[in-house]
Residue frames relative to the residue before (quaternion, step in Angstrom):
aa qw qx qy qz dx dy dz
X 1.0000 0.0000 0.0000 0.0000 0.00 0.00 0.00
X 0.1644 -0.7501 0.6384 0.0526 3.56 -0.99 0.86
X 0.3154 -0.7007 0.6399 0.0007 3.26 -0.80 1.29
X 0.3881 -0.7406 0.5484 0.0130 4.01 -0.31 1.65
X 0.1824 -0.7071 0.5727 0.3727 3.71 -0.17 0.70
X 0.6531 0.5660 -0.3764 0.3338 3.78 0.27 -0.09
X 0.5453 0.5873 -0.3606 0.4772 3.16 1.40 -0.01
X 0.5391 0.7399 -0.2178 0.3384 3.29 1.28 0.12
X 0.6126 0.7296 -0.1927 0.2351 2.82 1.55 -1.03
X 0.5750 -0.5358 0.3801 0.4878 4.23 -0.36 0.56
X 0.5269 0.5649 -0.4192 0.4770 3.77 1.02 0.26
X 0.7675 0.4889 -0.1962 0.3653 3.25 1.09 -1.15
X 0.4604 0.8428 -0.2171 0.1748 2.74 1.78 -1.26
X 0.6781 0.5406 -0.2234 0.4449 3.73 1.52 -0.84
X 0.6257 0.5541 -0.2404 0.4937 3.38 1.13 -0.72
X 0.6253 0.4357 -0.3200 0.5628 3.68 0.97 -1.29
X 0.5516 0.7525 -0.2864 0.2178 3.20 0.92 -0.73
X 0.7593 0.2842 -0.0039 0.5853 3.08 1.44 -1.70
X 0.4878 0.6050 -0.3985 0.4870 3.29 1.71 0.27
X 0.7080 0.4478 -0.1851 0.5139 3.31 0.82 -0.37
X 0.4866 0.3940 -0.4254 0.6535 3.90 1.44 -0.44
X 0.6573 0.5882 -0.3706 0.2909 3.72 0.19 -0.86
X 0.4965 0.6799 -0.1803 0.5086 3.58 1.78 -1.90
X 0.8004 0.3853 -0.1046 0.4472 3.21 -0.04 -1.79
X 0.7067 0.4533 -0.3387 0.4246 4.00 0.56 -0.41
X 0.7915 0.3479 -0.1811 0.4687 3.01 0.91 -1.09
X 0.6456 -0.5856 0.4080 0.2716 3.61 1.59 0.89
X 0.4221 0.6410 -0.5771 0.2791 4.29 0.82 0.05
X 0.3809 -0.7094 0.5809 0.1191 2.99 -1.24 0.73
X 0.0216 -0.8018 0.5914 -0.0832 3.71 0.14 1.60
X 0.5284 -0.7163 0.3964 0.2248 3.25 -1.00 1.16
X 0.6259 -0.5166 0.3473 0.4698 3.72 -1.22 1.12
X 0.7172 0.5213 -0.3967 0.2377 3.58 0.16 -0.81
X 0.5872 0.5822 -0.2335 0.5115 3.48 1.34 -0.91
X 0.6117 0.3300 -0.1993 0.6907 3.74 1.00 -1.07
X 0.6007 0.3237 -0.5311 0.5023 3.81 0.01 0.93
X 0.6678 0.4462 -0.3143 0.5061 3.43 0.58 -1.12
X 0.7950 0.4026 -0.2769 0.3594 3.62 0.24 -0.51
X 0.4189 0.7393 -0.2717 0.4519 3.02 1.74 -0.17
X 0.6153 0.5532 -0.0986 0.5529 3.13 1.17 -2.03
X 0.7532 0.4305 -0.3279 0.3739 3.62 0.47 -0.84
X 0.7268 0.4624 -0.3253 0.3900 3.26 1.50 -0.83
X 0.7174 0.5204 -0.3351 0.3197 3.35 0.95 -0.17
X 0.3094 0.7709 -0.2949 0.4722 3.09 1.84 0.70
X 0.5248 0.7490 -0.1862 0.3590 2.82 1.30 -1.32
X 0.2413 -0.7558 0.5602 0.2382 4.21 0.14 0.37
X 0.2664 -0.7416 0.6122 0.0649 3.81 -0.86 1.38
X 0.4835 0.5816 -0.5956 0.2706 3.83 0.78 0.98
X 0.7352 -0.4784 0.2644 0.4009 3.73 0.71 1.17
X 0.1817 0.8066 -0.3282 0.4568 3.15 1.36 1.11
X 0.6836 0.3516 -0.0873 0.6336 3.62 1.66 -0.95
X 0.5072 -0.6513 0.5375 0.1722 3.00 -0.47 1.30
X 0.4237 -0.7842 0.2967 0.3428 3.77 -0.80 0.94
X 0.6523 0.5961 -0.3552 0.3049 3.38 1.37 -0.37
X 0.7478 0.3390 -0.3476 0.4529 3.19 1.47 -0.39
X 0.1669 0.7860 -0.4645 0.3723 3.35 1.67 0.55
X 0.7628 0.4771 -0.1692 0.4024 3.25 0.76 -1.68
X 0.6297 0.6397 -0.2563 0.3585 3.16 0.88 -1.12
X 0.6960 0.3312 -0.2157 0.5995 3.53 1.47 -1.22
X 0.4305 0.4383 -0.5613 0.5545 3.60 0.92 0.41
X 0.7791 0.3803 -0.3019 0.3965 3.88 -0.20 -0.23
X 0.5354 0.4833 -0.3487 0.5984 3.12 1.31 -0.38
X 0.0569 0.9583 -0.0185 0.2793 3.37 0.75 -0.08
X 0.7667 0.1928 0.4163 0.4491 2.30 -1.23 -2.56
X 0.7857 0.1162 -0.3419 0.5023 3.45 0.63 -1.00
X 0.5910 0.4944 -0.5545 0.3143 3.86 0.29 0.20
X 0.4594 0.4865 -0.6106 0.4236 3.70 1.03 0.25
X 0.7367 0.3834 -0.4809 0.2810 3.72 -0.12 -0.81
X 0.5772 0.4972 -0.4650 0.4510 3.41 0.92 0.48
X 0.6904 0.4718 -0.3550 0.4180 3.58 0.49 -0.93
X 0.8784 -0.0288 0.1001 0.4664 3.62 0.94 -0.82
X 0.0086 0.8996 -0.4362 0.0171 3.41 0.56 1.24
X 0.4773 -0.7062 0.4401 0.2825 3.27 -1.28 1.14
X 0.5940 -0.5358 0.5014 0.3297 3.57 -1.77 0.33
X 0.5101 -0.6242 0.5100 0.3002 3.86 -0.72 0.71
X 0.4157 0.8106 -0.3117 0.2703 3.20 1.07 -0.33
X 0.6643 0.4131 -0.0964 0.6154 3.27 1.37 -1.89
X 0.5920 0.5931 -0.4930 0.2337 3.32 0.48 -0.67
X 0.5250 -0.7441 0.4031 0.0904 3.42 -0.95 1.20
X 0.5363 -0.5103 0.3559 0.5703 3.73 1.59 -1.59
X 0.8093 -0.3820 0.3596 0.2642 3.21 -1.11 -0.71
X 0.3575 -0.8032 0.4488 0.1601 3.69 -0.37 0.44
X 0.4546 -0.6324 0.4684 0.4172 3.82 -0.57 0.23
X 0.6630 -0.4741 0.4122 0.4071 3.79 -1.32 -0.49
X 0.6520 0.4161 -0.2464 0.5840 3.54 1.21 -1.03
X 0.5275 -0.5337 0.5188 0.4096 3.45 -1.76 0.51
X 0.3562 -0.5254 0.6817 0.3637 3.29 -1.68 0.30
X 0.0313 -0.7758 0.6296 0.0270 2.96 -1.62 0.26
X 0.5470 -0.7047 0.4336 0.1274 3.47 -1.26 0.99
X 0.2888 -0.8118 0.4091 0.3002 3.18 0.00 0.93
X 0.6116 -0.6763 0.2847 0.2958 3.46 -0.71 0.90
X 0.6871 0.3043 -0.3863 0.5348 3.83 -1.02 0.80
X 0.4911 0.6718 -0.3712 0.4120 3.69 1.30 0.19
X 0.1628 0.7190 -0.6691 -0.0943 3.33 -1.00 0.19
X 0.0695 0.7654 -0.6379 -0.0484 3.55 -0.26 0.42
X 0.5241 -0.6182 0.5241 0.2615 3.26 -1.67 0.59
X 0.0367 -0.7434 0.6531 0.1397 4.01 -1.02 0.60
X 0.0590 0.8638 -0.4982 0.0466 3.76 -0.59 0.77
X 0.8577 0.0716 -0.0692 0.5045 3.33 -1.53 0.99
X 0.5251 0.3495 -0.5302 0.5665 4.12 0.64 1.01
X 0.3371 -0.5150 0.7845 0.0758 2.70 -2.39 0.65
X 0.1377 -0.6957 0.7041 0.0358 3.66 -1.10 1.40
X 0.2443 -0.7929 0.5580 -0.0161 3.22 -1.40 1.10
X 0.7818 -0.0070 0.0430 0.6220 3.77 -0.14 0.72
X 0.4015 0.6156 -0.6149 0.2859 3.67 0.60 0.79
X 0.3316 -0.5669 0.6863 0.3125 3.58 -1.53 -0.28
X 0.0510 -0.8269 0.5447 -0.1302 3.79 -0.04 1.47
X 0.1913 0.7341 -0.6295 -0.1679 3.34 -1.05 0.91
X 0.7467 -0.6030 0.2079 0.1887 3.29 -1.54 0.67
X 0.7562 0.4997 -0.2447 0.3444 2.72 0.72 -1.36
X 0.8589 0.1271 -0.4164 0.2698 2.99 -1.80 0.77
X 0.2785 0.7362 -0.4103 0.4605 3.72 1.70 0.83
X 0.0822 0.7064 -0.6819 -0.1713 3.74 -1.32 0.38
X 0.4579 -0.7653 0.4523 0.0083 3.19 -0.73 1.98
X 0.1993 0.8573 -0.4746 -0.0078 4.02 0.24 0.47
X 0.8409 -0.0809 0.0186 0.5347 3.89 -0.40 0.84
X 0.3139 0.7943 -0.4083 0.3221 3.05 0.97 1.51
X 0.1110 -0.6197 0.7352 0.2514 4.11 -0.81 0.29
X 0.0890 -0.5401 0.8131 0.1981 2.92 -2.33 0.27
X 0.1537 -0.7145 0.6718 0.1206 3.58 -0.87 1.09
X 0.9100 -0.0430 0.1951 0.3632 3.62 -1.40 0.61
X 0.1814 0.6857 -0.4526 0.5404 3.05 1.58 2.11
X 0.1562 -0.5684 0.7597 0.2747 2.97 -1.92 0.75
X 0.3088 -0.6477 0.6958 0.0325 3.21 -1.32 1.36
X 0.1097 0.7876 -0.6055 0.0321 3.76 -0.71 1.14
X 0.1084 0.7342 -0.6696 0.0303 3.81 -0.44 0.87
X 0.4965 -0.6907 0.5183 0.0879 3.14 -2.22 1.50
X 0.7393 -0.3703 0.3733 0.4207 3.54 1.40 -1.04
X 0.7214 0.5547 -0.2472 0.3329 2.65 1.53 -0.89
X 0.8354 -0.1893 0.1613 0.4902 3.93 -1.24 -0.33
X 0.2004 0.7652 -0.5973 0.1324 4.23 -0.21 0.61
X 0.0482 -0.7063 0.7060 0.0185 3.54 -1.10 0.42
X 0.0077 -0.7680 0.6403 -0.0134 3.78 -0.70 0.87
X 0.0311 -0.7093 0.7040 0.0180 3.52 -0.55 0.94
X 0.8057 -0.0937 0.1612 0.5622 4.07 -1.05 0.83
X 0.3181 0.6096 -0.6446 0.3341 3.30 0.19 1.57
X 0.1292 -0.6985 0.7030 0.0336 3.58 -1.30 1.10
X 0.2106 -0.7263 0.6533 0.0369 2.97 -1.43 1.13
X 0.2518 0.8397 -0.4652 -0.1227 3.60 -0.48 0.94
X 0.7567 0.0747 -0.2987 0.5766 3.98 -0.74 0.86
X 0.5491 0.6345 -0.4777 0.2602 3.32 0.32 0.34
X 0.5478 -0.6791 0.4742 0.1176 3.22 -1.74 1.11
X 0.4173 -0.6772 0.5911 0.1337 3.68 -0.99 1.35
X 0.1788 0.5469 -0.8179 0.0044 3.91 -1.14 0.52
X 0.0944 0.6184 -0.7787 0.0479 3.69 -1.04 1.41
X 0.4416 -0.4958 0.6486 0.3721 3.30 -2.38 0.22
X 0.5345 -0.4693 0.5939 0.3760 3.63 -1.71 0.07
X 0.4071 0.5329 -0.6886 0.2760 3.26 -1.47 0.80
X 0.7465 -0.4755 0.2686 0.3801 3.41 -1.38 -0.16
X 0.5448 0.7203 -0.2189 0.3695 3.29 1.48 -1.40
X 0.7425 0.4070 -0.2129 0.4875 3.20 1.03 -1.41
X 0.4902 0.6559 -0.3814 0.4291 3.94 1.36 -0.85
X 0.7144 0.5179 -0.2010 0.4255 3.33 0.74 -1.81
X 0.7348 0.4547 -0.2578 0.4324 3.98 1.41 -0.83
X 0.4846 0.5984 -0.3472 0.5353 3.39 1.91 -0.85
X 0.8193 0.3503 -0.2945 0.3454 4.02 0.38 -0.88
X 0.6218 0.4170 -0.4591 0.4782 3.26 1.30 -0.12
X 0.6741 0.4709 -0.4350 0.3669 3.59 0.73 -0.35
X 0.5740 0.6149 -0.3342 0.4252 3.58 1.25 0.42
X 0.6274 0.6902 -0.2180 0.2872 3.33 1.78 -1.00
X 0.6741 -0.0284 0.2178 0.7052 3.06 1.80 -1.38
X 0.6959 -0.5613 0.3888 0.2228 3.35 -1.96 1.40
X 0.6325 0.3001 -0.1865 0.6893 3.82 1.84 -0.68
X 0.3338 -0.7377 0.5800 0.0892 3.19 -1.26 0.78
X 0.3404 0.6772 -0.6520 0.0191 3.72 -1.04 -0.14
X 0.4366 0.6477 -0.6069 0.1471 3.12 -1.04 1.26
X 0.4576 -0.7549 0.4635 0.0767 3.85 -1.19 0.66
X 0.1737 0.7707 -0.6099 0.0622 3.74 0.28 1.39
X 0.4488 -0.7396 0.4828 0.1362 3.31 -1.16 1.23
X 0.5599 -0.6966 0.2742 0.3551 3.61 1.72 0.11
């Protein structure tokens, strides 16, 4: 497969968009080299709100699953299983979650401070609110964010790099 730098372009951006939601659901198995090269192309991409947000997401999930390729985690950390509904933090809370890997949970962020964590094969849902992420890895895991800045500011760092660390005050 040859990957067209012009196929890149913020025109294209919907289609790759649902090629990849399409990839990732239905579990294909696209070789490392292609999911490097497309990688490279996406971080090319300029984050001055130029990407439309829906296919924003999409390459945020796209992502997720090219971390479990670039750097998979030891079973070791894994922790267990999640429920169907999101947990959630009860608000004015901030507890601290450290040094675990959650697997198949529905997780939502806000008001959580996330230190040397993995999510493996999460829905990750955040409203805006307070989140701190110190060395957090996301890997195959699906984004459900609202629009606003908070979430923009969490979508581009989770796009910059396979480890996160960053502090939005909501």
């Amino acid at each position: 497969m040859t990957i067209a730098p012009r196929a890149f372009t913020r025109f294209a951006l919907p289609e790759i968009a649902k090629t990849l939601e399409v990839a990732r659901t239905q579990k294909v198995d696209i070789p490392e080299a292609v999911l490097q090269a497309v990688n490279m192309k996406f971080s090319e991409i300029p984050k001055s709100g130029s990407v439309p947000w829906p296919e924003e997401l999409e390459i945020l999930n796209y992502r997720s699953l090219f971390n479990a390729i670039a750097a998979p985690v030891p079973s070791s950390r894994t922790i267990g299983t999640g429920s169907s509904v999101f947990v959630e933090i009860g608000q004015g809370s901030r507890p601290l979650f450290k040094n675990l890997a959650l697997e198949r949970f529905n997780q939502a962020l806000d008001g959580g401070i996330w230190e040397d964590m993995v999510f493996i094969d999460c829905t990750i849902r955040y409203k805006g609110g307070p989140v701190t992420l110190r060395n957090v890895r996301f890997i195959n895991c699906r984004f459900i964010f609202e629009p606003g800045t908070p979430a923009k500011r969490l979508s581009e760092e989770l796009l910059t790099s396979s480890k996160v660390s960053v502090d939005i005050k909501g």
